[in-house]
N, C-alpha and C positions, 0 to 999 in steps of 0.2 A: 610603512604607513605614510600617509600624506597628513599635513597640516595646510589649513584653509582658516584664511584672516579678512578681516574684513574692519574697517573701522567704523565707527557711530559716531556724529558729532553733532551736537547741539549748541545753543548760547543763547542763555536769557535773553531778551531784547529789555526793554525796558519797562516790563512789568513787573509789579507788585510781587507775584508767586505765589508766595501766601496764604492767597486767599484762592487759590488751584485756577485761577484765570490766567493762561500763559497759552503760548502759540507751543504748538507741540512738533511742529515743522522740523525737519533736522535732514543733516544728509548722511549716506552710506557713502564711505568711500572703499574702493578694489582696488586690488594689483591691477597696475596697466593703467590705470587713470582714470578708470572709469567713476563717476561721480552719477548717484541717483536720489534724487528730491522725496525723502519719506516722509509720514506721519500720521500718527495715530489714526485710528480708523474712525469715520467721519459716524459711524454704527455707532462707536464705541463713547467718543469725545466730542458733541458737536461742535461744527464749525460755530463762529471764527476761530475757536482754538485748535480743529487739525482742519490740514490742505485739503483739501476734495482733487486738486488735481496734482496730489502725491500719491505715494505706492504706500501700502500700510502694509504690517509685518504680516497681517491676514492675508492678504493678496499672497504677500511673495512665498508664502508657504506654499500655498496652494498650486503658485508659478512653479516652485523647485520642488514638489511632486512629479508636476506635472512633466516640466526640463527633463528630469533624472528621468523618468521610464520613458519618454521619448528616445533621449539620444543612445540608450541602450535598446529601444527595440529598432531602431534604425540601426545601428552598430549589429546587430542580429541576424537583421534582415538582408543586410549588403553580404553577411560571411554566407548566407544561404543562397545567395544571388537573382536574390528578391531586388528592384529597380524602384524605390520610393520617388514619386514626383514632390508629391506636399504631404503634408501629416500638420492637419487644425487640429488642437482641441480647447474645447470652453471645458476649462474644468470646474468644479464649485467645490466649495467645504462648506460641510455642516456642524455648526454648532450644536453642541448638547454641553450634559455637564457628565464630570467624573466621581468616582464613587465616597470624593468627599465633595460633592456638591457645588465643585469649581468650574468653569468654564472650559471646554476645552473642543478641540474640532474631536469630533466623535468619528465623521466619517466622510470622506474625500474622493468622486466620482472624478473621475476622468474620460472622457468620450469624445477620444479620437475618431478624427474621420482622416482616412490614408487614402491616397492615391499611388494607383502603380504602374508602370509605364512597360512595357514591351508583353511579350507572352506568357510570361512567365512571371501568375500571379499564383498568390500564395492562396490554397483552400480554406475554406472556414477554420477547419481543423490545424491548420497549419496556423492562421492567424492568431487563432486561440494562444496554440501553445508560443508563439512571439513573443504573447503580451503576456504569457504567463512569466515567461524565463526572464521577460524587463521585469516583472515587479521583481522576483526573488532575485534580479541585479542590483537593481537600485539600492543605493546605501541611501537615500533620503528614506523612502519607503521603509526601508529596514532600522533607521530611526526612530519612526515615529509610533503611537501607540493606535492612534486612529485605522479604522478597516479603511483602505483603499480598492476601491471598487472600479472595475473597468468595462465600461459599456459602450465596446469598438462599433463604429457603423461604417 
């Protein structure tokens, strides 16, 4: 089994707190250095107390849905010698609530659009089953409680 770290750091600045008026700004830090500007979701906390041009943990859910059945239906796709040029997708999450009336993403579309390069492109039916064998890959998707829905075009 793999273990995966990640740090969260925040610092008061010079507000009160208190009275819940604080910037909610903070960074992720990764292995390798990578440094990424988050904060609360602008939905959720208006600004001025979160970034608007930070990544909110809503986004990145949604992004590492998204990541995780990507780089396994391309991982897929190469061992079946399928030729990916690009692979977009806008994925969304939807909020609803759970069956104690909490917040939670209910359900999470992802709608890839794939491009593929030489003759040997892959049938509907063969697409299908791609995207099916990524989600049952994906250990995000296998995480999480929300329907993950996939509408390739």
């Amino acid at each position: 089994m793999h273990r995966y770290t990640a740090t969260v750091a925040w610092t008061r600045q010079d507000e009160k707190f208190v009275d819940n008026k604080y910037a909610r700004a903070h960074e992720w830090r990764f292995d390798g250095g990578v440094v990424v500007r988050a904060s609360s979701s602008p939905q959720v906390v208006r600004p001025p107390y979160s970034a608007e041009d930070a990544v909110d943990p809503e986004e990145a859910l949604i992004a590492s849905a998204s990541s995780c059945h990507m780089l396994w239906f391309l991982s897929l796709a190469a061992r079946q010698g399928f030729v990916v040029d690009s692979y977009v997708d806008e994925a969304i999450g939807e909020e609803g609530k759970n069956e104690r009336g909490k917040p939670m993403f209910i359900r999470i579309v992802l709608r890839p659009k794939i491009t593929f390069f030489g003759e040997k492109v892959p049938t509907a039916e063969e697409l299908e089953h791609l995207h099916h064998q990524a989600h049952e890959e994906c250990f995000i998707a296998n995480s999480l409680r929300a329907e993950i829905v996939v509408e390739a075009t």
